[in-house]
PDB file of N, CA, C and O in Angstrom:
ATOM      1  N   UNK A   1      -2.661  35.682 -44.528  1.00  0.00           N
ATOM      2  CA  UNK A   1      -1.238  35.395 -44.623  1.00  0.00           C
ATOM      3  C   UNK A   1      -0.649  35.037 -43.264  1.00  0.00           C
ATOM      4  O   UNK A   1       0.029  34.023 -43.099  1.00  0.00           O
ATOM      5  N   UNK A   2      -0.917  35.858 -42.352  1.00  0.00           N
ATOM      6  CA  UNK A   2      -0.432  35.583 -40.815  1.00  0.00           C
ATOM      7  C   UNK A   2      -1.072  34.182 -40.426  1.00  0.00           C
ATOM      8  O   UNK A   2      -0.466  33.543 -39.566  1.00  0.00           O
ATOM      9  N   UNK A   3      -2.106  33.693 -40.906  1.00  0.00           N
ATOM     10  CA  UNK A   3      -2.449  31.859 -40.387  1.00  0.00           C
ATOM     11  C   UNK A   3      -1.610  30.910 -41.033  1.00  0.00           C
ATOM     12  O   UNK A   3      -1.057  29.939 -40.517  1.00  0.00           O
ATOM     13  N   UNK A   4      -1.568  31.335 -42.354  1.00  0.00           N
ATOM     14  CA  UNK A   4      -0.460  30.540 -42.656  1.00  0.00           C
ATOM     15  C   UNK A   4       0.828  30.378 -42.364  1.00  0.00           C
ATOM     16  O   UNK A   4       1.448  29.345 -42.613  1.00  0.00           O
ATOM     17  N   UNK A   5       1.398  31.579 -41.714  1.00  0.00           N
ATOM     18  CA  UNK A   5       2.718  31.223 -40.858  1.00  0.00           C
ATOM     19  C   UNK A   5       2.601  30.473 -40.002  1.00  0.00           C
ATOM     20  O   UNK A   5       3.212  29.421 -39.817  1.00  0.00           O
ATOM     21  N   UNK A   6       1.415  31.183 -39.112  1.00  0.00           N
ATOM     22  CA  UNK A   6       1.279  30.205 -38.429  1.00  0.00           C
ATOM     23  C   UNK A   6       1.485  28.757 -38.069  1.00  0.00           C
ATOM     24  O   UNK A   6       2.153  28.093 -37.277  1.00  0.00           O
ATOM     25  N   UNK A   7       0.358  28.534 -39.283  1.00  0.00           N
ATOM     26  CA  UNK A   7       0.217  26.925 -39.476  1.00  0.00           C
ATOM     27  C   UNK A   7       1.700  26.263 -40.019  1.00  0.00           C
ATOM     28  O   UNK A   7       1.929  25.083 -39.755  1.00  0.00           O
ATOM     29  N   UNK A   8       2.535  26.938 -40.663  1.00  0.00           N
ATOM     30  CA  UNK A   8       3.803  26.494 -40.501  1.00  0.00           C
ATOM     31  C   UNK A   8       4.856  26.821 -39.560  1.00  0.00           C
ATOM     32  O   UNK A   8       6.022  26.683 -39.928  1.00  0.00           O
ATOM     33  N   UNK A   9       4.657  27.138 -38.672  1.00  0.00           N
ATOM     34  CA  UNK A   9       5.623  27.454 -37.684  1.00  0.00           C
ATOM     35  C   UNK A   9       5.071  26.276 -37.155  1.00  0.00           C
ATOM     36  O   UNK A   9       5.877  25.372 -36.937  1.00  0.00           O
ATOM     37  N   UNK A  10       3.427  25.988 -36.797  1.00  0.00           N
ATOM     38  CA  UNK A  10       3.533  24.559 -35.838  1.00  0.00           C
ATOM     39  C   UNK A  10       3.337  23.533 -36.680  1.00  0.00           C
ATOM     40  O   UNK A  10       2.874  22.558 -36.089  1.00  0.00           O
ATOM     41  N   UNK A  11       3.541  23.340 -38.051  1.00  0.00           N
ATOM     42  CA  UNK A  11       3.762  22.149 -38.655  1.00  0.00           C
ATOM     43  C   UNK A  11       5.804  21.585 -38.463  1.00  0.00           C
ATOM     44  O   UNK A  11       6.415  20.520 -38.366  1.00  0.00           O
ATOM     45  N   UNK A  12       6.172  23.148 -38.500  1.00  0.00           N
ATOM     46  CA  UNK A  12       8.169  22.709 -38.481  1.00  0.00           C
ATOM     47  C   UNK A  12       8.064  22.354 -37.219  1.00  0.00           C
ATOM     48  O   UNK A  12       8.801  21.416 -36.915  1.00  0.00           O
ATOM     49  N   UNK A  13       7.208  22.903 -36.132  1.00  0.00           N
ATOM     50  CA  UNK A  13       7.765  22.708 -34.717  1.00  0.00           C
ATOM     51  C   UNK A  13       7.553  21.432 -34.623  1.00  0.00           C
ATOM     52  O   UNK A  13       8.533  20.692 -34.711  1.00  0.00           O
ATOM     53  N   UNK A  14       6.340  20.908 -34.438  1.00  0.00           N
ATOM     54  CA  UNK A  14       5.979  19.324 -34.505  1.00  0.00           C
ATOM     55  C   UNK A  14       6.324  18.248 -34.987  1.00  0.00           C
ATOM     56  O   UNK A  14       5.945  17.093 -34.789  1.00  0.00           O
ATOM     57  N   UNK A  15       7.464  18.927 -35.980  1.00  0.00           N
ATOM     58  CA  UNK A  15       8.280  17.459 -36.952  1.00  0.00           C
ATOM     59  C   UNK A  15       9.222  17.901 -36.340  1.00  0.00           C
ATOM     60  O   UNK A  15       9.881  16.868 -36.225  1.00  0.00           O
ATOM     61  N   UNK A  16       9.891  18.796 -35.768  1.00  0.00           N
ATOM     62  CA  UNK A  16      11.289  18.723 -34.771  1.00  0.00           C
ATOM     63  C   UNK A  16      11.226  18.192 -33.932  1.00  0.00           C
ATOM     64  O   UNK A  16      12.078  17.393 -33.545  1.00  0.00           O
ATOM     65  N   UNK A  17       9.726  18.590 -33.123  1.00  0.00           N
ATOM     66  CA  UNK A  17       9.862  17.399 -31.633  1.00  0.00           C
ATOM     67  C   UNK A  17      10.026  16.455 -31.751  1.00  0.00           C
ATOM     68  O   UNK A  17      10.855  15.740 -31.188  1.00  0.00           O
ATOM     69  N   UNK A  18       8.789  16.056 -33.007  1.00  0.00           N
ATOM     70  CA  UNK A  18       8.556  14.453 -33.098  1.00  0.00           C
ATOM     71  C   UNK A  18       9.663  13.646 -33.706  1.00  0.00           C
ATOM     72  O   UNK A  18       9.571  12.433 -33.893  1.00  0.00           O
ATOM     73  N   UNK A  19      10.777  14.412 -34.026  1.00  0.00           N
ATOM     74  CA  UNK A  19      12.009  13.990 -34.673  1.00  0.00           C
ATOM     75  C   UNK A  19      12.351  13.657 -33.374  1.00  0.00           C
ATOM     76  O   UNK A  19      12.014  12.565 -32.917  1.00  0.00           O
ATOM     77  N   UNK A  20      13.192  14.732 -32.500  1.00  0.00           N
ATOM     78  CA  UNK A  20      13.944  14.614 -31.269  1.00  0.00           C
ATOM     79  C   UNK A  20      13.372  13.465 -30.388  1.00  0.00           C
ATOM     80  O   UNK A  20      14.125  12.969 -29.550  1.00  0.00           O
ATOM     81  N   UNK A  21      12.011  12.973 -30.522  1.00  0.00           N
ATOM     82  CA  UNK A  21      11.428  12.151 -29.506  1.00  0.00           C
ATOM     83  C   UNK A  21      11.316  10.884 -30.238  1.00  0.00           C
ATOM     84  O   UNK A  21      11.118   9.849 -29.603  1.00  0.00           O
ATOM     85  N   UNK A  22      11.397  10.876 -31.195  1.00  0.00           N
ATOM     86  CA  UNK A  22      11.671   9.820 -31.998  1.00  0.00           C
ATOM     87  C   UNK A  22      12.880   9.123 -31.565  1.00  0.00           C
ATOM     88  O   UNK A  22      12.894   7.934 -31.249  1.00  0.00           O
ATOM     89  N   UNK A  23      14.136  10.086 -31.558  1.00  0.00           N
ATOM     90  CA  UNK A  23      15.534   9.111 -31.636  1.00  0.00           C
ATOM     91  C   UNK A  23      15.904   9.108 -30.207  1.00  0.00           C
ATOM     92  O   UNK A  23      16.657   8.256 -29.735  1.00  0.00           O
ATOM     93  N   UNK A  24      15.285  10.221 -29.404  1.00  0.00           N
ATOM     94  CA  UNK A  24      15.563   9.709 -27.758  1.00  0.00           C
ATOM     95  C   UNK A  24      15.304   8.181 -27.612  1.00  0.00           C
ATOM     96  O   UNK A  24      16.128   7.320 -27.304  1.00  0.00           O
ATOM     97  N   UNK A  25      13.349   7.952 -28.039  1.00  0.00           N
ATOM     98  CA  UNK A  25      13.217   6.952 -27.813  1.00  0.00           C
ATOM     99  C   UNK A  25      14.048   5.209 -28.397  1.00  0.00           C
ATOM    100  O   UNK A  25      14.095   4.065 -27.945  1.00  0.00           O
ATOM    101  N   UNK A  26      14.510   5.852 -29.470  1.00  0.00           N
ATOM    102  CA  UNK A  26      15.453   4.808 -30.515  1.00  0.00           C
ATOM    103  C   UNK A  26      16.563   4.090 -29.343  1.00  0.00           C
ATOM    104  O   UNK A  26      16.825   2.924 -29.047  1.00  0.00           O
ATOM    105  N   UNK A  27      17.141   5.688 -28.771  1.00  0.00           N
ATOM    106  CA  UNK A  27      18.367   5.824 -28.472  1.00  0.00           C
ATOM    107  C   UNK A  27      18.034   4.683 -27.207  1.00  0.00           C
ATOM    108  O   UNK A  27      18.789   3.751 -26.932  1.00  0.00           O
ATOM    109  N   UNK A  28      16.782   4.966 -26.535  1.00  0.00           N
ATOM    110  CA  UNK A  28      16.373   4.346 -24.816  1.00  0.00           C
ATOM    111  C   UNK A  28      16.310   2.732 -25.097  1.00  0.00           C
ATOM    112  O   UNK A  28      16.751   1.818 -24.401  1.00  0.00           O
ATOM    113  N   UNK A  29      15.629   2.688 -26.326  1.00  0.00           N
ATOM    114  CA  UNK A  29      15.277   1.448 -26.298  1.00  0.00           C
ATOM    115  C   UNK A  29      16.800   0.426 -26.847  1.00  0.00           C
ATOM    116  O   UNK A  29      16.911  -0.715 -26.399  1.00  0.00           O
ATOM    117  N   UNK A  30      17.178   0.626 -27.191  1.00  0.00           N
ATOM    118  CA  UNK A  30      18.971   0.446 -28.152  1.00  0.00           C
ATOM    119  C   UNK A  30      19.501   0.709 -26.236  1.00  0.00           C
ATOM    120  O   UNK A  30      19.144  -0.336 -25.691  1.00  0.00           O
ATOM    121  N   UNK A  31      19.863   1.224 -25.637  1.00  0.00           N
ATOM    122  CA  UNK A  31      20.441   1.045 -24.230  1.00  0.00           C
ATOM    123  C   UNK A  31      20.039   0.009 -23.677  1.00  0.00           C
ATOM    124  O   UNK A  31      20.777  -0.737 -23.032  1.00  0.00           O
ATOM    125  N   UNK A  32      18.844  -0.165 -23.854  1.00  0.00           N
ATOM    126  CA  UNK A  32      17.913  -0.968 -22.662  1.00  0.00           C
ATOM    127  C   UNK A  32      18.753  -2.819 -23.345  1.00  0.00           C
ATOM    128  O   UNK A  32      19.313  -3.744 -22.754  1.00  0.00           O
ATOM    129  N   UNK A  33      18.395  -2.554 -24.828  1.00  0.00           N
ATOM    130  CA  UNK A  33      18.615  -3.954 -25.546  1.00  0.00           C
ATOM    131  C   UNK A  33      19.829  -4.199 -24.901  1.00  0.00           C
ATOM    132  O   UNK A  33      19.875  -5.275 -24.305  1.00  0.00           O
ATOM    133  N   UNK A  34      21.001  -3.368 -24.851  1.00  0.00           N
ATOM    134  CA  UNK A  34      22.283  -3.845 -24.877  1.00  0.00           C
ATOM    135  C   UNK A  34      22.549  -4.329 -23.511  1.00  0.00           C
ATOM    136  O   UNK A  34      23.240  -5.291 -23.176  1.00  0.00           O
ATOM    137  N   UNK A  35      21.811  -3.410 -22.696  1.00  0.00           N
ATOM    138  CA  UNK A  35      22.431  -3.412 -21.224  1.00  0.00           C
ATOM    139  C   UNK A  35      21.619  -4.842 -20.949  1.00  0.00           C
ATOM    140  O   UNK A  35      22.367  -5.575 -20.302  1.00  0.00           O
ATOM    141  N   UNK A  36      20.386  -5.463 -21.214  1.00  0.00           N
ATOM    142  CA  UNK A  36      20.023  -6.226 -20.799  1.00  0.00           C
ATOM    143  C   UNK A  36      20.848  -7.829 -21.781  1.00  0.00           C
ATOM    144  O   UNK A  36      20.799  -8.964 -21.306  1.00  0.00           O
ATOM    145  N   UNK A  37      21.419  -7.544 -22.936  1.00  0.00           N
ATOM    146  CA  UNK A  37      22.531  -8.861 -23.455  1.00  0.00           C
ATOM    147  C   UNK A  37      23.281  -8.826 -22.811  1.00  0.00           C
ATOM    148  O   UNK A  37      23.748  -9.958 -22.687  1.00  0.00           O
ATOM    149  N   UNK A  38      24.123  -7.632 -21.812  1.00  0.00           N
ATOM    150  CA  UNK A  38      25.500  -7.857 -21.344  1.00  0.00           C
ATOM    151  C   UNK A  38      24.908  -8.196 -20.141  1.00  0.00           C
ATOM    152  O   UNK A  38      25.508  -9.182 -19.712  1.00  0.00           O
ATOM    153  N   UNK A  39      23.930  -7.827 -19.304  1.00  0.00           N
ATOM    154  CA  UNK A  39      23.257  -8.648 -17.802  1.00  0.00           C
ATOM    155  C   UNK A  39      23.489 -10.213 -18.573  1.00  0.00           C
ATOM    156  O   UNK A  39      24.651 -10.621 -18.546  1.00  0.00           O
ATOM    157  N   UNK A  40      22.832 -10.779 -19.004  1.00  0.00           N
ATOM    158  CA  UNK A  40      22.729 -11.918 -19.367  1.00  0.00           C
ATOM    159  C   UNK A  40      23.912 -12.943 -19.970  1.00  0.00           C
ATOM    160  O   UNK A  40      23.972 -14.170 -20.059  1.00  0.00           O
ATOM    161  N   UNK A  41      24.471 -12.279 -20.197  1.00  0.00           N
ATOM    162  CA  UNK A  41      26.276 -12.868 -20.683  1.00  0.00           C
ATOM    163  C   UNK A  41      26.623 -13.293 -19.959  1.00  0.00           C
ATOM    164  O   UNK A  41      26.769 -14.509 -19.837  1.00  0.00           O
ATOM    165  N   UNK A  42      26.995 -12.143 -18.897  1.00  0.00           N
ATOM    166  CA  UNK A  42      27.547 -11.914 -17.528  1.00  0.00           C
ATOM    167  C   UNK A  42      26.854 -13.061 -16.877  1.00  0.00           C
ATOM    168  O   UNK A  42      27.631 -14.002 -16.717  1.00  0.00           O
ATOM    169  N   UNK A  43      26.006 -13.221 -16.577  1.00  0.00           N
ATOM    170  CA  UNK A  43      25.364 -14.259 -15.935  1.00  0.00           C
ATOM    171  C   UNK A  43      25.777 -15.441 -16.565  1.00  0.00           C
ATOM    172  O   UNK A  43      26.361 -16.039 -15.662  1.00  0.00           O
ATOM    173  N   UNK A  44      25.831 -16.238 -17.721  1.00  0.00           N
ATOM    174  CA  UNK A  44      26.424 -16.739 -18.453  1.00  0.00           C
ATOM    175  C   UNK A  44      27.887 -16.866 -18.004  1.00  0.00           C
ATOM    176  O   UNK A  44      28.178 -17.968 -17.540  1.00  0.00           O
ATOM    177  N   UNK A  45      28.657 -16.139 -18.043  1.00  0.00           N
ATOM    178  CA  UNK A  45      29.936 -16.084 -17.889  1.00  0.00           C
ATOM    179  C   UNK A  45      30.423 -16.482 -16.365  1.00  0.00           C
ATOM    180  O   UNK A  45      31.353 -17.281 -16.255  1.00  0.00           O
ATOM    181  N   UNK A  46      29.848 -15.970 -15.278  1.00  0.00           N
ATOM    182  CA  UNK A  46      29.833 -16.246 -14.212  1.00  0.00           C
ATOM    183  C   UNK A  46      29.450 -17.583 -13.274  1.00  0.00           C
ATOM    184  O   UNK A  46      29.897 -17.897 -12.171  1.00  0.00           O
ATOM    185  N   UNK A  47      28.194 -18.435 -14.344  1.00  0.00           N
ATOM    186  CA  UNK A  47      28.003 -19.727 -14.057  1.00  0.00           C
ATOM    187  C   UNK A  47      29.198 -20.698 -14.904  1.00  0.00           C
ATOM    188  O   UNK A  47      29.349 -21.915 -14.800  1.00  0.00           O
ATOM    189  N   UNK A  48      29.895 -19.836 -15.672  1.00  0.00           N
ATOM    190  CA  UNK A  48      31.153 -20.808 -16.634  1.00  0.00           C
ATOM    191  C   UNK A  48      32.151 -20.938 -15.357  1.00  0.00           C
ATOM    192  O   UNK A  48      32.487 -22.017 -14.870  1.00  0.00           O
ATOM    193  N   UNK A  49      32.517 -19.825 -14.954  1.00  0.00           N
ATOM    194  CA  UNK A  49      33.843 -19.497 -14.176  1.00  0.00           C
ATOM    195  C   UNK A  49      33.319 -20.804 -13.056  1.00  0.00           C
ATOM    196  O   UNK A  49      33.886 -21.880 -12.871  1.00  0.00           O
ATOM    197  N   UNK A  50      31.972 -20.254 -12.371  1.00  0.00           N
ATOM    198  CA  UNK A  50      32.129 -21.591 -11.311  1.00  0.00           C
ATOM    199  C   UNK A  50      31.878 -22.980 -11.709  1.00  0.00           C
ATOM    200  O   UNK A  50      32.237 -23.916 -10.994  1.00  0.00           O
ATOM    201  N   UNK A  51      31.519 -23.078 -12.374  1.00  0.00           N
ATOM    202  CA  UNK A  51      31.293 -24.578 -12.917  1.00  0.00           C
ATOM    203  C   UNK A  51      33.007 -24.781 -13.521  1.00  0.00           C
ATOM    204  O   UNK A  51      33.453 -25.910 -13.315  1.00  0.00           O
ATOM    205  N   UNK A  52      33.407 -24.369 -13.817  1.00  0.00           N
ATOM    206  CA  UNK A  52      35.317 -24.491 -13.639  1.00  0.00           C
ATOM    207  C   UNK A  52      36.083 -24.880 -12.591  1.00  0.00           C
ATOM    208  O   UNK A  52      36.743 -25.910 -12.454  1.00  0.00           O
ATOM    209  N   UNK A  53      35.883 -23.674 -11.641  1.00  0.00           N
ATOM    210  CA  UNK A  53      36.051 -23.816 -10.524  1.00  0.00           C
ATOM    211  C   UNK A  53      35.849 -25.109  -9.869  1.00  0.00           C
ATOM    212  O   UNK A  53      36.642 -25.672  -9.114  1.00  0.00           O
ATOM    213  N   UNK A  54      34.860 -25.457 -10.192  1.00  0.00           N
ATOM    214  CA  UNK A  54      34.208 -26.547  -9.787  1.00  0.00           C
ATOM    215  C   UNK A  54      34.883 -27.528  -9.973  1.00  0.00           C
ATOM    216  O   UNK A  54      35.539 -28.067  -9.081  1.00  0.00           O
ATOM    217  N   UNK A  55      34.840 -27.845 -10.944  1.00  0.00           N
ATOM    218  CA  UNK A  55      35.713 -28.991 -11.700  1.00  0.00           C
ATOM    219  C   UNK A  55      37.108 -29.089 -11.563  1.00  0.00           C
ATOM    220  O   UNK A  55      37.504 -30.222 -11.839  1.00  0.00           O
ATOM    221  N   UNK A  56      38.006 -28.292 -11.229  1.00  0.00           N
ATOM    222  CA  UNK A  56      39.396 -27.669 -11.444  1.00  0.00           C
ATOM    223  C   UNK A  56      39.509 -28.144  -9.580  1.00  0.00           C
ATOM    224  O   UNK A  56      40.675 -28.293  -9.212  1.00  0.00           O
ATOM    225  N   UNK A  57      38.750 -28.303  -8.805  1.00  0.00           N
ATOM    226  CA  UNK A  57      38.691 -28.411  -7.638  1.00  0.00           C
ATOM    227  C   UNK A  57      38.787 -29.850  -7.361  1.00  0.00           C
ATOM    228  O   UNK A  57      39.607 -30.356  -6.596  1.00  0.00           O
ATOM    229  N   UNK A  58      37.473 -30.765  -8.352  1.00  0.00           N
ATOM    230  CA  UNK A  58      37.506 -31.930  -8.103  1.00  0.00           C
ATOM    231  C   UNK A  58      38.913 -32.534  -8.675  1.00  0.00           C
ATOM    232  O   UNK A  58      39.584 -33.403  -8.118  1.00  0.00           O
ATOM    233  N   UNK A  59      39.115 -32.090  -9.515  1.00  0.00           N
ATOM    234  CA  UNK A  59      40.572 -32.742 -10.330  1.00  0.00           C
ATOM    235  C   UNK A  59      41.723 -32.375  -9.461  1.00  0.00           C
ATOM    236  O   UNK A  59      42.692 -33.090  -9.717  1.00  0.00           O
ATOM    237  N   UNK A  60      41.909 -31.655  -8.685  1.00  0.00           N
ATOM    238  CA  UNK A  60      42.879 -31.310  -8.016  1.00  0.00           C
ATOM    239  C   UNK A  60      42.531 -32.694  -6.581  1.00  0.00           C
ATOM    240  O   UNK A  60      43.284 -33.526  -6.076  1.00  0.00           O
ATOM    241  N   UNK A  61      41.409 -32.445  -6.400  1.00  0.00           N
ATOM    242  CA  UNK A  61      41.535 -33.548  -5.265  1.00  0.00           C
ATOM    243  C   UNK A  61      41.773 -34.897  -6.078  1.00  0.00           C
ATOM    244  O   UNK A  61      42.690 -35.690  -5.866  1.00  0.00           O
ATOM    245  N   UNK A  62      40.977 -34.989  -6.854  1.00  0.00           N
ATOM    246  CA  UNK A  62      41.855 -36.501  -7.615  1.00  0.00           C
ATOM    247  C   UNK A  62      43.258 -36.489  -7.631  1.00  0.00           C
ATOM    248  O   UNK A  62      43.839 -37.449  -7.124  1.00  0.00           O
ATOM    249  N   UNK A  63      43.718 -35.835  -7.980  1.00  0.00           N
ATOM    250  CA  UNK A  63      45.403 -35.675  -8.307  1.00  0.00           C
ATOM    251  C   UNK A  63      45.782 -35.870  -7.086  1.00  0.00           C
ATOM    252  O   UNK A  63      46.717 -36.657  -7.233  1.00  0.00           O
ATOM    253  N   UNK A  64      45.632 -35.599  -5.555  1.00  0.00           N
ATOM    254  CA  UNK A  64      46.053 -35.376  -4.095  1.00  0.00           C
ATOM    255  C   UNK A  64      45.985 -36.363  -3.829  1.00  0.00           C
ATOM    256  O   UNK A  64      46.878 -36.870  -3.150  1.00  0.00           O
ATOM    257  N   UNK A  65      44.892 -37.080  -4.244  1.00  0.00           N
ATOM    258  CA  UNK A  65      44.827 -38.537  -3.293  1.00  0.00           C
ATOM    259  C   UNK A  65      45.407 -39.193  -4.088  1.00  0.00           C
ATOM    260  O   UNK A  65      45.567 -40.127  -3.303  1.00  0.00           O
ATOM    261  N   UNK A  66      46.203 -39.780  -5.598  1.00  0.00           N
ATOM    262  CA  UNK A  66      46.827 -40.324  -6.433  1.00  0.00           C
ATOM    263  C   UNK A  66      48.340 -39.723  -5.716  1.00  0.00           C
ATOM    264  O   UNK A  66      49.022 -40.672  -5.329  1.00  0.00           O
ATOM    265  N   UNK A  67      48.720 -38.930  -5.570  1.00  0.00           N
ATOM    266  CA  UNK A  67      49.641 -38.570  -5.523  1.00  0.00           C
ATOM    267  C   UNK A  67      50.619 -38.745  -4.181  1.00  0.00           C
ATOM    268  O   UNK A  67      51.758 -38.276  -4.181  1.00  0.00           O
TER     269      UNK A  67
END
């Protein structure tokens, strides 16, 4: 009778860890995804602004020398 507790005390323990290490890892990999779309946006977003810039610069000198 006492092995069989046993053997269920480390069958519950081992599906708790492997639960808890389960959704850590869910949780790590789900951070990693996101943080690395918003790096990449951002980068995205930042070649928009200057390529604006850019342009918003040349048009302004067009306008200066017309003007």
């Amino acid at each position: 009778m006492e092995n069989i507790e046993i053997i269920l005390a480390s069958i519950t323990s081992s599906t708790v860890i492997t639960g808890i290490l389960a959704f850590l890892f869910r949780t790590w990999i789900s951070e990693r995804l996101k943080g690395a779309i918003k790096n990449e946006y951002d980068e995205k977003l930042e070649t928009h602004k200057a390529n604006l810039r850019a342009e918003t610069e040349v048009e302004l000198e067009k306008f200066n020398l017309c003007g």
